[in-house]
Kinemage of the C-alpha trace (Angstrom):
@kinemage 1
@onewidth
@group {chain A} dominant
@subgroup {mainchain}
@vectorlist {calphas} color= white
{ca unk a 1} P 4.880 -32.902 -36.744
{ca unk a 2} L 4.965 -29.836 -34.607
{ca unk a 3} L 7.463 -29.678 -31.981
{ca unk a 4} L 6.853 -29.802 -28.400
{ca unk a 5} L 9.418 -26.908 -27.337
{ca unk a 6} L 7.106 -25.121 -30.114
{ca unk a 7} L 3.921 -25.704 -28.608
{ca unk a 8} L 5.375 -24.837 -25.516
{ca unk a 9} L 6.552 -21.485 -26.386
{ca unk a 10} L 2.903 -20.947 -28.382
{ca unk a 11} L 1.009 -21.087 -25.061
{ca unk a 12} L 3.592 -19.163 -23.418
{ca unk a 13} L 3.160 -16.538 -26.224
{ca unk a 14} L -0.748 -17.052 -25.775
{ca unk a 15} L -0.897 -16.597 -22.066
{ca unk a 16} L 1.337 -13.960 -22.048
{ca unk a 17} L -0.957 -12.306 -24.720
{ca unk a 18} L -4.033 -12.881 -22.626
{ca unk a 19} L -2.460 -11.424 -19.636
{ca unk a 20} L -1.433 -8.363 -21.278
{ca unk a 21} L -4.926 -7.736 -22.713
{ca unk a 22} L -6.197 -8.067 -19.198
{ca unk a 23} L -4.004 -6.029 -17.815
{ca unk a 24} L -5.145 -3.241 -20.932
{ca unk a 25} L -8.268 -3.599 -20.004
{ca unk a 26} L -8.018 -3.628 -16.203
{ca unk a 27} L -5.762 -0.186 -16.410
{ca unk a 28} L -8.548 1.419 -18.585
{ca unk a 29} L -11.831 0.079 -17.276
{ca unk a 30} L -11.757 2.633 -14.066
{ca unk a 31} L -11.993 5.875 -15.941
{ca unk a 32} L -13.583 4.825 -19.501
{ca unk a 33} L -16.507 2.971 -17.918
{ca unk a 34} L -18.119 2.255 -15.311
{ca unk a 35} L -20.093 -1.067 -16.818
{ca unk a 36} L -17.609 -3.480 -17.357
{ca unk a 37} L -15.745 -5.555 -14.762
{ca unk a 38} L -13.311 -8.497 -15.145
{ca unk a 39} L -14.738 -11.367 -13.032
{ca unk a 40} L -11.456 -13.952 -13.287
{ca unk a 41} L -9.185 -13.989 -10.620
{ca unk a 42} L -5.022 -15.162 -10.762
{ca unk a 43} L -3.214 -17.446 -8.803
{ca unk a 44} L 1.096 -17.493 -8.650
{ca unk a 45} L 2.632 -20.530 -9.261
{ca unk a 46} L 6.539 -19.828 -7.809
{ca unk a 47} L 8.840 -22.440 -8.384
{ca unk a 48} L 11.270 -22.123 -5.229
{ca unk a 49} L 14.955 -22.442 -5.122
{ca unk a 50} L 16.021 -20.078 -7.502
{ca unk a 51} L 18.612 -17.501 -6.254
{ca unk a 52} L 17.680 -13.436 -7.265
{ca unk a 53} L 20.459 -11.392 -8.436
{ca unk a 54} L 20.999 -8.090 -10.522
{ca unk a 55} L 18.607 -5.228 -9.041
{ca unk a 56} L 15.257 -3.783 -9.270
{ca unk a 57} L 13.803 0.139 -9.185
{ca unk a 58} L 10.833 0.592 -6.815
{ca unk a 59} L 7.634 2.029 -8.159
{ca unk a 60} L 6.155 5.117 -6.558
{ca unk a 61} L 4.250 4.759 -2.674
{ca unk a 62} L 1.326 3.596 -2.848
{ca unk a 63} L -0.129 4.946 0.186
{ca unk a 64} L 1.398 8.065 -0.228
{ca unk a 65} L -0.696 8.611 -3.834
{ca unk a 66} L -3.664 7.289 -2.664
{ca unk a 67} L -4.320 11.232 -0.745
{ca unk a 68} L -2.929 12.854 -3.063
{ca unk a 69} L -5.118 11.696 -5.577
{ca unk a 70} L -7.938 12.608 -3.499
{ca unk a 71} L -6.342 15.838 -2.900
{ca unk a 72} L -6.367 16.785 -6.627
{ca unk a 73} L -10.124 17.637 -5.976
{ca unk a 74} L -9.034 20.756 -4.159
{ca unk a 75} L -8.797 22.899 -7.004
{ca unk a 76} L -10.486 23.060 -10.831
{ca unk a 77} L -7.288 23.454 -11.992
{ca unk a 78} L -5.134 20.259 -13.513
{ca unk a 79} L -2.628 18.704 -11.196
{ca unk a 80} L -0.242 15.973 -12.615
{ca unk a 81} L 1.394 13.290 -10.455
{ca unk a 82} L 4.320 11.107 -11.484
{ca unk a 83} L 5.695 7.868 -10.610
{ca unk a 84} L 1.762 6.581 -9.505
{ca unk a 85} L 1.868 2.706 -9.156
{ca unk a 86} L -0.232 0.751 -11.616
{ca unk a 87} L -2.491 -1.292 -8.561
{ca unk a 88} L -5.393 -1.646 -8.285
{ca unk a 89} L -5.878 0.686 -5.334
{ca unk a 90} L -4.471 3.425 -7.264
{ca unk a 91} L -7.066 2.545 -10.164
{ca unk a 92} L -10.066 2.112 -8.075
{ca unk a 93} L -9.009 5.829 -6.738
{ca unk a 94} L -8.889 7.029 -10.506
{ca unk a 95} L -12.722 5.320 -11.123
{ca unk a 96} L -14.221 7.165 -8.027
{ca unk a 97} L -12.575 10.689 -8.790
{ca unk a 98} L -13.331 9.903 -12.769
{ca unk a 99} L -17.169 9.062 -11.266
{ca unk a 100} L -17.429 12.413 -9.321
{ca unk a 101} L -16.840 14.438 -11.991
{ca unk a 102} L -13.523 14.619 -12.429
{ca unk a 103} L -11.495 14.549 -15.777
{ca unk a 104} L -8.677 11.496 -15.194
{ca unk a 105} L -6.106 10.304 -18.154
{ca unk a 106} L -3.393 8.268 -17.427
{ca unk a 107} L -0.413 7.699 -19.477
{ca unk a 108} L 3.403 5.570 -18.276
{ca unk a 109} L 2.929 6.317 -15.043
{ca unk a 110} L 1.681 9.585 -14.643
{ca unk a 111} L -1.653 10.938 -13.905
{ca unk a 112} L -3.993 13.966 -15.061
{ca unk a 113} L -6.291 15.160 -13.100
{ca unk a 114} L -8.688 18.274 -13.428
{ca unk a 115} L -11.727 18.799 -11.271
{ca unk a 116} L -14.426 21.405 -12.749
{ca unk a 117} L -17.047 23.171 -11.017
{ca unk a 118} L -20.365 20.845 -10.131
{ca unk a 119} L -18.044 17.686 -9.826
{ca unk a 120} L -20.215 15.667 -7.456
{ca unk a 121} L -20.043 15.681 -3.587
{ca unk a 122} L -21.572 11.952 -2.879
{ca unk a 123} L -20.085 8.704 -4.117
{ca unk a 124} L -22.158 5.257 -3.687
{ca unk a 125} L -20.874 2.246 -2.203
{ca unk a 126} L -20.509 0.333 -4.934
{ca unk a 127} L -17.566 2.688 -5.877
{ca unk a 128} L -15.597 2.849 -2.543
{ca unk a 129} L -16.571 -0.498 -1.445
{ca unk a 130} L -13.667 -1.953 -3.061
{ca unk a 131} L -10.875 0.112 -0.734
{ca unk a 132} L -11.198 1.367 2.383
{ca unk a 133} L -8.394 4.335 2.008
{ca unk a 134} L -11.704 5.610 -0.154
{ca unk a 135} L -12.187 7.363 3.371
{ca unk a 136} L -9.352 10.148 2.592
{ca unk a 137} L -12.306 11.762 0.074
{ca unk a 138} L -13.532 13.026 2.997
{ca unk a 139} L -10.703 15.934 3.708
{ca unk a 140} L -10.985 17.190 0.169
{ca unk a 141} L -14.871 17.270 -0.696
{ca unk a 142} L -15.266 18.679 2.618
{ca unk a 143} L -12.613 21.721 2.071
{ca unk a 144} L -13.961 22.467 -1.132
{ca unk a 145} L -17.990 21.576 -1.079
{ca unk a 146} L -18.535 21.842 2.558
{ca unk a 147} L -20.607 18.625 2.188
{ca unk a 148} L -20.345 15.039 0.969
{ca unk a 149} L -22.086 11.915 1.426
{ca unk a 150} L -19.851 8.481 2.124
{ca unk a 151} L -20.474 4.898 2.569
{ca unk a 152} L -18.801 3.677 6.364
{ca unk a 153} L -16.762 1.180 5.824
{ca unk a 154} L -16.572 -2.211 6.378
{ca unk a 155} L -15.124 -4.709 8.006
{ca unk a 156} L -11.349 -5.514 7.328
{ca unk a 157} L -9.011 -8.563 7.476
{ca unk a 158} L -6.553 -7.740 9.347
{ca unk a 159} L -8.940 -6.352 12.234
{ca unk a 160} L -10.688 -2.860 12.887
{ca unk a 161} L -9.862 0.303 11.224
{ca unk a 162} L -12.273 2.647 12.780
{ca unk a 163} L -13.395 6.349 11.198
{ca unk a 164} L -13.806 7.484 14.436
{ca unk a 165} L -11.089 9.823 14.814
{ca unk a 166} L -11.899 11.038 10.981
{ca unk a 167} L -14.999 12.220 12.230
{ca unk a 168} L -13.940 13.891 15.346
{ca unk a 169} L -11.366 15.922 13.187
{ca unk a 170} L -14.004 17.277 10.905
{ca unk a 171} L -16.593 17.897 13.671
{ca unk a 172} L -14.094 20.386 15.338
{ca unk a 173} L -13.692 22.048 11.812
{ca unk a 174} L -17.405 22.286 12.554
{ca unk a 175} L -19.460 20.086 10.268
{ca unk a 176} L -22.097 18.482 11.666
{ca unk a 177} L -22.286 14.605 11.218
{ca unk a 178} L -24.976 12.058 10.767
{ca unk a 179} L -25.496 8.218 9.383
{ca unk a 180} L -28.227 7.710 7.663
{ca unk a 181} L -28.792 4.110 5.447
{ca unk a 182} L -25.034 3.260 5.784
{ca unk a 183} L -23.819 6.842 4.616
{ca unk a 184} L -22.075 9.485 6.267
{ca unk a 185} L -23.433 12.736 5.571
{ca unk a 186} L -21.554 15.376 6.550
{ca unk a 187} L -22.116 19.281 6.156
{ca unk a 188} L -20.776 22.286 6.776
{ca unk a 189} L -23.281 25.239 5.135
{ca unk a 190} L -20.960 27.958 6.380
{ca unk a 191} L -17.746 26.326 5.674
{ca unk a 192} L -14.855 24.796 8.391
{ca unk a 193} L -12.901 26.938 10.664
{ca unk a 194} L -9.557 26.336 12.118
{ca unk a 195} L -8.593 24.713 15.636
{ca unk a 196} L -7.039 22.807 17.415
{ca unk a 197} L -6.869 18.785 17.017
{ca unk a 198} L -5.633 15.359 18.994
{ca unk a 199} L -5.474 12.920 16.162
{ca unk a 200} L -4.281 10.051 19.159
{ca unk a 201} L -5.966 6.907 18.930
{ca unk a 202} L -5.330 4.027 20.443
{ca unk a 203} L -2.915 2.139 18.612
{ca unk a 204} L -1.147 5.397 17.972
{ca unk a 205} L -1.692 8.101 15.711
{ca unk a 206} L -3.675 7.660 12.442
{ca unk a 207} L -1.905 8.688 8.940
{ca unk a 208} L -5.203 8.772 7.094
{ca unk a 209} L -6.769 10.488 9.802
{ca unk a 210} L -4.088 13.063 9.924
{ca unk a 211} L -4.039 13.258 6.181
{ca unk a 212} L -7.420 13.761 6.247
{ca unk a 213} L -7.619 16.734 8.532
{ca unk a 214} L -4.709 18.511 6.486
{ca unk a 215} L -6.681 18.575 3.207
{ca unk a 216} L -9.739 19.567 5.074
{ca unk a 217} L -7.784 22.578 6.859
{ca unk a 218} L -5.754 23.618 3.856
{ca unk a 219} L -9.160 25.849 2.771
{ca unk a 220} L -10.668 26.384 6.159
{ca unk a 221} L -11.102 29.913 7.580
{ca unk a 222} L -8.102 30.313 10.312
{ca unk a 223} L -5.166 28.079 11.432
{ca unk a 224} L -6.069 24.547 12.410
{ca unk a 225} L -2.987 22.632 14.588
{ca unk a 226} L -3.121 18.884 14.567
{ca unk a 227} L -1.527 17.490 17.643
{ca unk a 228} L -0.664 13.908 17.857
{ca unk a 229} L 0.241 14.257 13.978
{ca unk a 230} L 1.432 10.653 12.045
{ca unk a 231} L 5.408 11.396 10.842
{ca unk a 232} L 5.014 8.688 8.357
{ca unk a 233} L 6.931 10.166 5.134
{ca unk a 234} L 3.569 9.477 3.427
{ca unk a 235} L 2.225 12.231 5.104
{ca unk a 236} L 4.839 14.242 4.533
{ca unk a 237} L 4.501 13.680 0.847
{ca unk a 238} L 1.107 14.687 0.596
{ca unk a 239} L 1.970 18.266 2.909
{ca unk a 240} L 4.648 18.919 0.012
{ca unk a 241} L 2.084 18.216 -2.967
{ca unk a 242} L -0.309 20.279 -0.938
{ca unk a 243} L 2.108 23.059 -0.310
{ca unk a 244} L 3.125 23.119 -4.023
{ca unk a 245} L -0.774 23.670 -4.662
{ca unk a 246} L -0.622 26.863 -2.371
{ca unk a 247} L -1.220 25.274 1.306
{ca unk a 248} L 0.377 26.900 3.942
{ca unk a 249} L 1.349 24.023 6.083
{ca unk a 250} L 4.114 24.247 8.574
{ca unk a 251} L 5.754 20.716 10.600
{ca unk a 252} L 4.832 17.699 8.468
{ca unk a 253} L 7.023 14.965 9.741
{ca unk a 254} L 6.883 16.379 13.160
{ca unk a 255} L 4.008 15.206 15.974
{ca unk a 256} L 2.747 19.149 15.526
{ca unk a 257} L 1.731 20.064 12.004
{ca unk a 258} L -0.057 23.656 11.796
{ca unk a 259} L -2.242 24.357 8.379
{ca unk a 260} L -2.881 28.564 7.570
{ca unk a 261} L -5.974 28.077 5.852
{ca unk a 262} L -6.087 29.806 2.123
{ca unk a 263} L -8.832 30.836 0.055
{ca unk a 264} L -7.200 29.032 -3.334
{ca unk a 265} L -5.401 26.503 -4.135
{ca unk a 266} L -3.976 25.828 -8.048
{ca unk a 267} L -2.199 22.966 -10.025
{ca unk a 268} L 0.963 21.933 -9.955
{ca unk a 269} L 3.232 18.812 -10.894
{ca unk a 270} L 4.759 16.584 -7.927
{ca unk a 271} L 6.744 13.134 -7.981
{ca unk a 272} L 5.459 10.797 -5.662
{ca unk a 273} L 7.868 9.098 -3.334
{ca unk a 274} L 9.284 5.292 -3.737
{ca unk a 275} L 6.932 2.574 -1.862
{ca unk a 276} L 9.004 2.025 1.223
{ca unk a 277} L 7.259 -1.384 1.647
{ca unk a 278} L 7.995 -2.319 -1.678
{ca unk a 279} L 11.763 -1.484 -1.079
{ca unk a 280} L 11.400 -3.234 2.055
{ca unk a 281} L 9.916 -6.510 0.631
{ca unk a 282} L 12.853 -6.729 -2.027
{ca unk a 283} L 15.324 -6.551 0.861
{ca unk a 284} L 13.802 -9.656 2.937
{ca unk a 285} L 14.363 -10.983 -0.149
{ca unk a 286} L 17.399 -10.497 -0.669
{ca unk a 287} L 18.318 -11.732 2.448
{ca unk a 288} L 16.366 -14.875 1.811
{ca unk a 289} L 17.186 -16.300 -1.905
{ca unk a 290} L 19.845 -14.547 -3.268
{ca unk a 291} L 23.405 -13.885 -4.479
{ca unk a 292} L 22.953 -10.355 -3.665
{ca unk a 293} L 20.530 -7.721 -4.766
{ca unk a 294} L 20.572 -3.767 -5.648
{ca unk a 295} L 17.130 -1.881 -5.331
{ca unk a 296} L 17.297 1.102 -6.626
{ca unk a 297} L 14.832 4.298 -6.177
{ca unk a 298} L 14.507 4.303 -2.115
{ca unk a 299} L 14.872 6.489 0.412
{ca unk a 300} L 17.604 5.503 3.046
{ca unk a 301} L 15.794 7.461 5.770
{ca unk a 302} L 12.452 5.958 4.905
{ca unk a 303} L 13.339 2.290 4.987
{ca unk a 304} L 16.627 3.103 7.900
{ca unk a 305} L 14.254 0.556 10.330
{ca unk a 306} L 14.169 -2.254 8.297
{ca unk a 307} L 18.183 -1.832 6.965
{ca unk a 308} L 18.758 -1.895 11.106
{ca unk a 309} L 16.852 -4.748 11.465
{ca unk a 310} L 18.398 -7.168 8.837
{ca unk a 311} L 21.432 -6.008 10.297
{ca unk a 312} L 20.987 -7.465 13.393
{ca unk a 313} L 19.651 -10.477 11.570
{ca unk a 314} L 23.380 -10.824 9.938
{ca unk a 315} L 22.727 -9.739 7.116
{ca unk a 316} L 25.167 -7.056 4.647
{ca unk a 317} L 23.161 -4.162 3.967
{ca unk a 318} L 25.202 -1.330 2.166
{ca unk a 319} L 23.391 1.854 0.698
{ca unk a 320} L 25.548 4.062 -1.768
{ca unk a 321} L 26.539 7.844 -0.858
{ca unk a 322} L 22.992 9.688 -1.150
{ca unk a 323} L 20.832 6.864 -0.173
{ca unk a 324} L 19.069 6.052 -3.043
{ca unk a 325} L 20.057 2.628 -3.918
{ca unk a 326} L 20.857 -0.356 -1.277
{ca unk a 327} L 22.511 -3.813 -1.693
{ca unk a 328} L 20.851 -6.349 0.292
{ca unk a 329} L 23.223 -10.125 0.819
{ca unk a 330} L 22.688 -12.915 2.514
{ca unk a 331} L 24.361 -13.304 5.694
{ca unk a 332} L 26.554 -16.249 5.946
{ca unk a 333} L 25.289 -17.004 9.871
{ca unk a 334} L 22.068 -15.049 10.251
{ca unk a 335} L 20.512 -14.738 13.856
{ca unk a 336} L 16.768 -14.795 14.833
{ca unk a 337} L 15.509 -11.087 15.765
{ca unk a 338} L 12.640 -9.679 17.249
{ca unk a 339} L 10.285 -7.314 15.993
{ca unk a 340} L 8.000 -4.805 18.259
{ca unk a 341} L 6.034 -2.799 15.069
{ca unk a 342} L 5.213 1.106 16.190
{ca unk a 343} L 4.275 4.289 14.107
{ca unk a 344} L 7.401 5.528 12.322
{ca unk a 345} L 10.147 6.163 12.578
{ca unk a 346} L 9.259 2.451 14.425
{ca unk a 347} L 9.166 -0.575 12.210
{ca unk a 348} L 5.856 -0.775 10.027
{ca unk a 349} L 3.666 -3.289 10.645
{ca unk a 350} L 3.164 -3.774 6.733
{ca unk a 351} L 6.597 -5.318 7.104
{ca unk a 352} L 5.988 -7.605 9.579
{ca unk a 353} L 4.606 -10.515 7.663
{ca unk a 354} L 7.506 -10.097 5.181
{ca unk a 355} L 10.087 -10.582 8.349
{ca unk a 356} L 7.983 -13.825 9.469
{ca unk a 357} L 9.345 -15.230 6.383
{ca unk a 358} L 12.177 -14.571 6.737
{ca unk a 359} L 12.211 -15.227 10.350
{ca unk a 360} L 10.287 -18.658 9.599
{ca unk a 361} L 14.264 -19.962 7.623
{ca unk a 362} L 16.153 -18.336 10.543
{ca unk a 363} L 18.043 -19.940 12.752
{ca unk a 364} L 16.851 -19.548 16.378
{ca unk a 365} L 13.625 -18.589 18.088
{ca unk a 366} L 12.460 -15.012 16.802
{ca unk a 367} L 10.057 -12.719 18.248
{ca unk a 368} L 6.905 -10.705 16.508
{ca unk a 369} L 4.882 -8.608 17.932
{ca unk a 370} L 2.467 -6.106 16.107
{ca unk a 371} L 0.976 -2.977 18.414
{ca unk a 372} L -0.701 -1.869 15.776
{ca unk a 373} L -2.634 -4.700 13.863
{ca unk a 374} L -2.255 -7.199 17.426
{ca unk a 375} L -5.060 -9.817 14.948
{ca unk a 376} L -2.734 -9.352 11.905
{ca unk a 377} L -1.145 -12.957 11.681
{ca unk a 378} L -3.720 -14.821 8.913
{ca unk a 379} L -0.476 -15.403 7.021
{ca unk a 380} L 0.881 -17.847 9.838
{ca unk a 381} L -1.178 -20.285 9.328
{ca unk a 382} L -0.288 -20.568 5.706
{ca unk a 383} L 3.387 -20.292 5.921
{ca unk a 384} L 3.072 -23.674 8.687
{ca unk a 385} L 1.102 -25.213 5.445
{ca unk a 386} L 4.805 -24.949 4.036
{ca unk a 387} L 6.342 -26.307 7.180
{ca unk a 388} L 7.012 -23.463 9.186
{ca unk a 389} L 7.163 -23.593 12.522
{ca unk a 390} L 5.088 -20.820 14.451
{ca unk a 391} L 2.832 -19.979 17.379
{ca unk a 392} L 0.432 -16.785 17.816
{ca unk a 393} L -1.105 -15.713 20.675
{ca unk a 394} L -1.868 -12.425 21.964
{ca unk a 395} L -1.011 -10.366 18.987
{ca unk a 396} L 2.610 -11.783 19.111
{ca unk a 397} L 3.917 -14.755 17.011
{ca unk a 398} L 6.923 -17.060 18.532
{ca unk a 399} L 8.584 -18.193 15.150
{ca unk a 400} L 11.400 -21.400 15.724
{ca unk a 401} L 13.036 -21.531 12.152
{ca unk a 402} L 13.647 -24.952 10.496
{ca unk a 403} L 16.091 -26.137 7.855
{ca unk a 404} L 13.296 -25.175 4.609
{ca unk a 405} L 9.977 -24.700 3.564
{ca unk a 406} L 7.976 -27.175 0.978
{ca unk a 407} L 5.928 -26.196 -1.455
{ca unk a 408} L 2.182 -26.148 -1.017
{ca unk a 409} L -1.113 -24.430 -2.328
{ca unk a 410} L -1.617 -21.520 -0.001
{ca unk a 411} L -4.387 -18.465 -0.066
{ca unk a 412} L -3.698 -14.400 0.311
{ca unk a 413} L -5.621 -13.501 3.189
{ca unk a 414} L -4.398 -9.626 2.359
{ca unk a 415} L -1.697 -7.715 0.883
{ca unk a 416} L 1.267 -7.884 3.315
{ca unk a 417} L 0.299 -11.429 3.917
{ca unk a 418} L 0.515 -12.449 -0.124
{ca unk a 419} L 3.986 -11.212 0.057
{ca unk a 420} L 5.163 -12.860 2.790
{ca unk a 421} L 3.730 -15.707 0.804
{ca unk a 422} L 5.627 -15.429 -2.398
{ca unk a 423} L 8.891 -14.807 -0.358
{ca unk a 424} L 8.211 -17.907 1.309
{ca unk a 425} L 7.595 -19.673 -1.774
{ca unk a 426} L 10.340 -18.659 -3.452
{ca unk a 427} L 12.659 -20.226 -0.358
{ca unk a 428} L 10.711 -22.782 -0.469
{ca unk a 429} L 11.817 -26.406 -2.419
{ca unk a 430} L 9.374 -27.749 -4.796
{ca unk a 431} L 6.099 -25.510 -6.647
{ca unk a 432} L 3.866 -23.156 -4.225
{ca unk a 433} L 0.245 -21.787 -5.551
{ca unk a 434} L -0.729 -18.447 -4.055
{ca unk a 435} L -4.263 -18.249 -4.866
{ca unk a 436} L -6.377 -15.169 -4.185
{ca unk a 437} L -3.619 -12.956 -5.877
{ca unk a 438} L -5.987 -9.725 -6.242
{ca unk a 439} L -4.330 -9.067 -2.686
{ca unk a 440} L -0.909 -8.247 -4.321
{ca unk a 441} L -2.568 -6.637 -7.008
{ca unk a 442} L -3.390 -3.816 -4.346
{ca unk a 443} L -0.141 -2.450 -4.109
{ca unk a 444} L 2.795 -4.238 -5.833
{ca unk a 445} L 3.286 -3.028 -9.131
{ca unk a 446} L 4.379 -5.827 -11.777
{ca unk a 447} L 5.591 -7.971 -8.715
{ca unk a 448} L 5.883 -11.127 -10.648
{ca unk a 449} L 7.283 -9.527 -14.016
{ca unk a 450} L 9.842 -7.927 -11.382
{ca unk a 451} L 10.887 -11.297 -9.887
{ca unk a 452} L 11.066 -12.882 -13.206
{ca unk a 453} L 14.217 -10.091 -13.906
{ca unk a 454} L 15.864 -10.679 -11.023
{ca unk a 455} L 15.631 -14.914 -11.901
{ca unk a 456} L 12.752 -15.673 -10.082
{ca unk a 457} L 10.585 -19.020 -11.755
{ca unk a 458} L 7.055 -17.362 -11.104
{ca unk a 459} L 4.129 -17.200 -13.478
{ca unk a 460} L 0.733 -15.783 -13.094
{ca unk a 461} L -2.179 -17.638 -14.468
{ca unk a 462} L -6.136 -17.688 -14.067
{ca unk a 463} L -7.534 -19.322 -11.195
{ca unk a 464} L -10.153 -21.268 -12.790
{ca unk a 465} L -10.799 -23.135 -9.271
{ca unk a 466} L -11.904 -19.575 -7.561
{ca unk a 467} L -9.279 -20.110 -5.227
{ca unk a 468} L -10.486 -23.155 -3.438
{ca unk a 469} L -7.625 -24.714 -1.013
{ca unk a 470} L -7.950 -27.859 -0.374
């Protein structure tokens, strides 16, 4: 008779096996064809009360590679970027430059790219449909074709993202725009010329928008000044990868960044920086459910708001000398907060979901309010499925904390909002189901092999319900 702790550990071995082919086949897909797509989806089952310990490295940004992927279509010759998360963001990016022309391979973690002459200058909406950061082609194919045709695009979760400002940019490099059967066509016959540019919107300034307007000024005739600039160290990243390529460009990280247009840019090799939002995710955990954690490959500048916070929360944050690894504990009385998110160096609002969590276990009444997203709170009314205890109104959630969370099936609504979910369900007592998990798949590299190191009971399996909650 076979045993049961055999059969056990045969469909362990089995799903594990499927889940790697998957993932083989997911990785690859984007830049060897264009025909196949995998049509299953995943769910998380996280059994809660586990404490994390040991530590964890943090994969590369992945809205800092997301440009400079794009940006690799500025010159013919071959660029190659380390440390480029494994998401699915990053991968759709790889299948639209692969589909325009460009030569893509891909090998632990670091990317190829080289774009020959004729590589094309329209892409359908069947390839950007699938992420709307698919807007940053427009800098690049602009700078180096002076034309391109793009779906708009859609609608988004967590409210509007307008192009608006995008568009505005490159009409005062002096393209000429027009919408025609849900595309923007844009053109620029004699090329774009330097000037002078407000990137202010009204929730702030934009980081795509001003990353945008960098790679479209890096070739333009004259000096183009963007005023109102993001500081985000995203940007940043992509003005150094730029700069290594040949740009001139002068006050990245500042509100005032000034591009000296060049005729040429060339390859080069760049590291992209750790995911702050990653790093900050691991740390509300931390805090949450464990006996102390050490996340290595950060930034202490990058993630200084969200150390400050959990500070004030109670909790022990210590980073060592040059600031590239923190330990994250528990605090042994933690105290509600309040959160007010604002363009950096403010507190992100892609952390703000993560901090409800937390908030949602907290003693006291804590504050969150989001400037920037005011509509982004669909994760609320899954973490009061688990028994939190939380109001919204007005862009601003009112978050009481109670004594634990219960386990319950919950949905992803979008990326910050799944991991705010799995931190809740790994605080929580009993088994949690996080269906929809595509979300995470975005831009968390390996989340649930990560959790599993640090002692986490988690395991990923198909969602053969389609994600139906009951």
């Amino acid at each position: 008779m076979v045993g049961r702790d055999f059969l056990g550990r045969l469909s362990e071995a089995s799903s594990f096996i499927l889940q790697l082919a998957r993932g083989m086949l997911e990785s690859h897909q984007f830049y060897q064809t264009s025909s196949f797509s995998i049509l299953t989806m995943d769910k998380l089952i996280v059994e809660g009360g586990y404490k994390l310990s040991g530590s964890v490295n943090i994969s590369g940004s992945k809205n800092a590679s997301l440009p400079i992927l794009a940006a690799a279509l500025l010159t013919d010759e071959p660029v190659r970027i380390s440390r480029v998360p494994d998401v699915s963001d990053t991968n759709y990016m790889l299948q639209i430059l692969s589909q325009l022309g460009a030569s893509v391979e891909r090998s632990s973690g670091t990317v190829r790219i080289e774009s020959p002459e004729g590589i094309s200058s329209s892409a359908s909406y069947e390839q950007v449909r699938k992420m709307r950061a698919s807007i940053c082609l427009l800098g690049p194919m602009m700078a180096r074709m002076h034309r391109c045709t793009l779906p708009l695009p859609g609608g988004c979760v967590i409210g509007d993202r307008p192009v608006d400002l995008h568009l505005r940019a490159i009409k005062a490099l002096g393209a000429k725009v027009r919408v025609k059967g849900g595309n923007m066509v844009i053109e620029a016959p004699d090329g774009l010329v330097g000037t002078t540019v407000d990137m202010r919107g009204d929730n702030g300034p934009t980081v795509l928008g001003t990353d945008n307007l960098m790679m479209a000024a890096v070739l333009a005739q004259g000096t183009t000044v963007i005023e109102s600039a993001a500081r985000e160290p995203e940007v940043v990243d992509l003005a150094n990868f730029l700069n290594k390529m040949g740009a001139r460009i002068e006050g990245a990280g500042s509100r005032t960044i000034t591009i000296h247009g060049v005729e040429k840019l060339h390859g080069c090799d760049h590291t992209v920086i750790p995911d702050r939002i990653e790093a900050g995710t691991f740390m509300v955990a931390a805090a949450m459910v464990s006996d102390g954690l050490t996340i290595n490959r950060v930034c202490r500048e990058h993630i200084r708001s969200m150390a400050d916070l959990l500070i004030e929360c109670g909790h022990t944050v210590q980073f060592n000398e040059d600031g590239t690894s923190v330990y994250v504990e528990p605090g042994k009385n933690p105290r509600s907060g309040k959160i007010l998110t604002n363009p950096y160096p403010g507190y992100p609002t892609d952390m703000q979901a993560q901090m409800t969590a937390l908030f949602a276990v907290t003693p006291g009444i804590s504050v969150v309010k989001d400037t920037i997203f005011p509509q982004r709170f669909m994760h609320c009314s899954e973490l009061k499925r688990m028994g939190a205890n939380i109001k919204v109104d007005a862009g601003t959630a009112i978050i009481t904390g109670v004594e634990g969370l219960s386990g319950a099936p919950v949905m992803a609504s979008d990326l910050r909002a799944s991991a705010a979910l799995v931190l809740a369900a790994l605080a929580a007592e009993g088994t949690t189901e996080i269906h929809r998990l595509y979300h995470i798949d975005r831009g968390y590299e390996m989340l649930d092999e990560k959790l599993l190191c640090l002692g986490a009971k988690v395991q990923r399996v198909l969602d053969l319900d389609g994600g139906n909650v009951d």
